[in-house]
N, C-alpha and C positions, 0 to 999 in steps of 0.2 A: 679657444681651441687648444691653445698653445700649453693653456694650464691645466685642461684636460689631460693633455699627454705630459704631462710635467708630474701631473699627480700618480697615472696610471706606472711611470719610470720606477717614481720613490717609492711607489708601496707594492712593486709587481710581485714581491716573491710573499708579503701577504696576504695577499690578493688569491693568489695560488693555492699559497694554504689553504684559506678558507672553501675555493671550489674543491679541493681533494677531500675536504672534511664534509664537505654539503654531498658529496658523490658517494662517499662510502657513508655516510646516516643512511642515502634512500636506498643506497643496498642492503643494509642492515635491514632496515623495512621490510622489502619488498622480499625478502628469503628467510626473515623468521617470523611465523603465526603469530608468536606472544607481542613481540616487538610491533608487530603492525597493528593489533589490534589495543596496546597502549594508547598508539598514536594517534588513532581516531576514535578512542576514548577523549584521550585530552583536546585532540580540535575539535569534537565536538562542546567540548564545554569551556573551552575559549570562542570560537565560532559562533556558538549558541546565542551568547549575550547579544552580539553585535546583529546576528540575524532580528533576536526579538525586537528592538530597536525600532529597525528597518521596518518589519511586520505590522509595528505598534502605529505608525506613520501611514502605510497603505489602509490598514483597517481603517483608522478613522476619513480619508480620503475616499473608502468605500462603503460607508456606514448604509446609505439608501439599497443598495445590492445586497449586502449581508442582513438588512429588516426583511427585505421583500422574500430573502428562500427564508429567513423564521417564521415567515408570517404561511409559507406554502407548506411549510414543514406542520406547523400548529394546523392549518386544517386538515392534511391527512392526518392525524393525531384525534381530533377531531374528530373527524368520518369513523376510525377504526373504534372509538370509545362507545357511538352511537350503533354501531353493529354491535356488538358486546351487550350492550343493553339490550336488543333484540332478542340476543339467543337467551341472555339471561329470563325475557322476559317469557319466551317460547319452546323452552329445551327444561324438562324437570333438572332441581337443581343433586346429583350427588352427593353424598357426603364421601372427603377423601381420609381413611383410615390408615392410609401406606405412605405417609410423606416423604418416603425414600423414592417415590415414581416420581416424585415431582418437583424432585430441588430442582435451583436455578442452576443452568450449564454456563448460559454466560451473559458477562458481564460486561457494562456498555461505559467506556470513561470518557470523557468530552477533552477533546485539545484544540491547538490551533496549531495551523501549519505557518512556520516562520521564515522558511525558505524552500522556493520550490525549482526545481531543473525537470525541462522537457524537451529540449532542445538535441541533447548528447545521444549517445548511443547507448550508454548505461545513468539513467537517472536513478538521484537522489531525492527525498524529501528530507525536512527538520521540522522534529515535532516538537512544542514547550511541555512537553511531558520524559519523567524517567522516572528511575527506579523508585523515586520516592514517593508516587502517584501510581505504583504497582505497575510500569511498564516492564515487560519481557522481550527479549528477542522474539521472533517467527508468532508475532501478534497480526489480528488483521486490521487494516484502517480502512474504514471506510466514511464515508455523507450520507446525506442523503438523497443524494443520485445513484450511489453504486457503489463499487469498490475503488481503492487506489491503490493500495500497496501492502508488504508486509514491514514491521520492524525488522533490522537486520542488526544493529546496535547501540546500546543504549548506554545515556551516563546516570548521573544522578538527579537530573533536571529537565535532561533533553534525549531525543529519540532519532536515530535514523533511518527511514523508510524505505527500502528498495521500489522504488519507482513497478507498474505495473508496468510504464514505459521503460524499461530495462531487458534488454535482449537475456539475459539470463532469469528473467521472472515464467516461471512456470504455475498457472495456476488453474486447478481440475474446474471444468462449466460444462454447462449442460443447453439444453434449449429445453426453454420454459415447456411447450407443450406436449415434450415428450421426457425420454429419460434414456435420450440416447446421447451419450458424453464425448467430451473434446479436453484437450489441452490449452490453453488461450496463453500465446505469446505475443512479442512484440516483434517486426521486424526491423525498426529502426525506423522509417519512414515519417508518416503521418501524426502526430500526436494524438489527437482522437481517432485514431484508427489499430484497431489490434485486429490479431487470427486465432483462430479457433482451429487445432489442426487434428488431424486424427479421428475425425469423423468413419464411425461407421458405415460404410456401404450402403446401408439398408435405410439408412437415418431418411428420413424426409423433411424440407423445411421451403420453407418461403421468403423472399424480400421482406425484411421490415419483423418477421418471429425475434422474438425474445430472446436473448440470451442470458443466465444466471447463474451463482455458484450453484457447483455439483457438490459440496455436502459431503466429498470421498475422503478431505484431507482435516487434520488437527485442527487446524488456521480459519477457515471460512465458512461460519453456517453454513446450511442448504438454503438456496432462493437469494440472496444479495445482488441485486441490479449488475447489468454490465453496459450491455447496450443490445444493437440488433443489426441483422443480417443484412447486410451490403447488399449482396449479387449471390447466384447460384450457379454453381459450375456447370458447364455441358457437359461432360465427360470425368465421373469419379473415379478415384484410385484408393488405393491400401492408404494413403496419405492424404486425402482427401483435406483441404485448405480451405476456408472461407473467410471474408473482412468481415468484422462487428465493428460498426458503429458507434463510438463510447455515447452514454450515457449525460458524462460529467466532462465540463472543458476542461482540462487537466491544466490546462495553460491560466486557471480562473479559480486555485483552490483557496481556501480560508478552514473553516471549521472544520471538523472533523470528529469521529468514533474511534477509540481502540477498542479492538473487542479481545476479552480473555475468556480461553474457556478452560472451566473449571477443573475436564475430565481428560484435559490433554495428555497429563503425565499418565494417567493408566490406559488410556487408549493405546497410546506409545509402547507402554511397556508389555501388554497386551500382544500388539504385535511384530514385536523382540522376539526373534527367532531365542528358545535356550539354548545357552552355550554348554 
């Protein structure tokens, strides 16, 4: 103890230094855009390594759970091939002369999730994907249970995902059996539990309905799993709030989709007020 304080004596006005230098970096940080968004460029891709690591180690400790959704994922895969041959066999076949109707919008890249927070009030993911794998910010990631989150920054190897479980995630859904829309946030609470707010008035729904993307924004096909209706309020308002039920254990991710879409930028710029 004695040499504790013996060390702390001889080097305090070091010591000093170093916190007034460690105090004014995170103000640097946190009051300029570029400066911070440096910063978690480069922890990201210090961080990144040490997460895949770690990631490389859980996977193999959960190889029987990762066979078992490939293997659930290959029969709907499966089922949807065998419909396909039906209609091919039962619907005359077109011929398509416009192949401008019919390019692909979007594009599916496979990652793995290397580090996941659902615990905070603003989560994070790490994906082993970046720019060099065609990752973009405000990308959608999803499984094949549902959605999880968007990209929000990316390096050249590794990706950061805003958490769906993030109080500042806002994403447009809808309920599957109708086409009456919501907002779907997070309150901080429950990890498999989010809200749907801004329900219209007139909407109708049931325990246990569908919930899925509403298709209104750049980021997230139409139809993308979410989960489903908790409970239905007694008494609706202008703000009307309902729980959905995730889908996906968020506390249980692995694999994963980026999706890009192709048409983002002109849909964007489309509807770009001109200046």
């Amino acid at each position: 103890m004695q040499q504790l304080i013996y060390f702390l004596q001889k080097y305090k006005y070091f010591l000093y230094f170093l916190l007034l230098q460690f105090i004014a970096l995170v103000l640097i940080i946190n009051n300029h855009n570029f400066h911070k968004s440096k910063f978690i460029s480069s922890t990201n891709f210090i961080t990144g390594g040490l997460y895949k690591k770690r990631a490389e180690l859980s996977e193999y400790l959960d190889l029987k759970t990762q066979n078992q959704i490939l293997v659930e994922e290959n029969n709907k895969l499966k089922n949807l091939l065998e419909k396909y041959h039906y209609y091919s066999d039962t619907i005359v076949t077109i011929k398509v002369t416009d192949t401008t109707n019919y390019k692909q919008q979007y594009q599916y890249i496979n990652g793995k999730i290397i580090n996941n927070e659902f615990h905070k009030p603003y989560n994070f993911l790490t994906l082993n994907r970046g720019i060099k794998q065609g990752i973009t910010s405000e990308m959608a990631v999803v499984n094949n249970k549902g959605i999880i989150g968007i990209t929000d920054n990316v390096s050249n190897s590794y990706a950061r995902v805003q958490s769906i479980l993030n109080r500042n995630s806002k994403i447009n859904a809808r309920f599957k059996n109708s086409f009456h829309f919501g907002t779907l946030t997070w309150n901080g609470n429950d990890f498999n539990t989010v809200q749907l707010t801004d329900i219209p008035r007139q909407a109708t729904y049931t325990i246990g309905d569908t919930i899925i993307t509403g298709g209104k924004s750049t980021i997230f096909p139409e139809g993308i799993l979410i989960g489903t209706v908790m409970e239905v309020p007694k008494n609706t308002s202008a703000l009307n709030t309902i729980n959905v039920k995730l889908f996906n254990d968020m506390s249980n991710l692995s694999t994963v989709y980026i999706i890009k879409n192709f048409d983002k930028e002109e849909i964007k710029k489309l509807q770009t007020p001109n200046e």
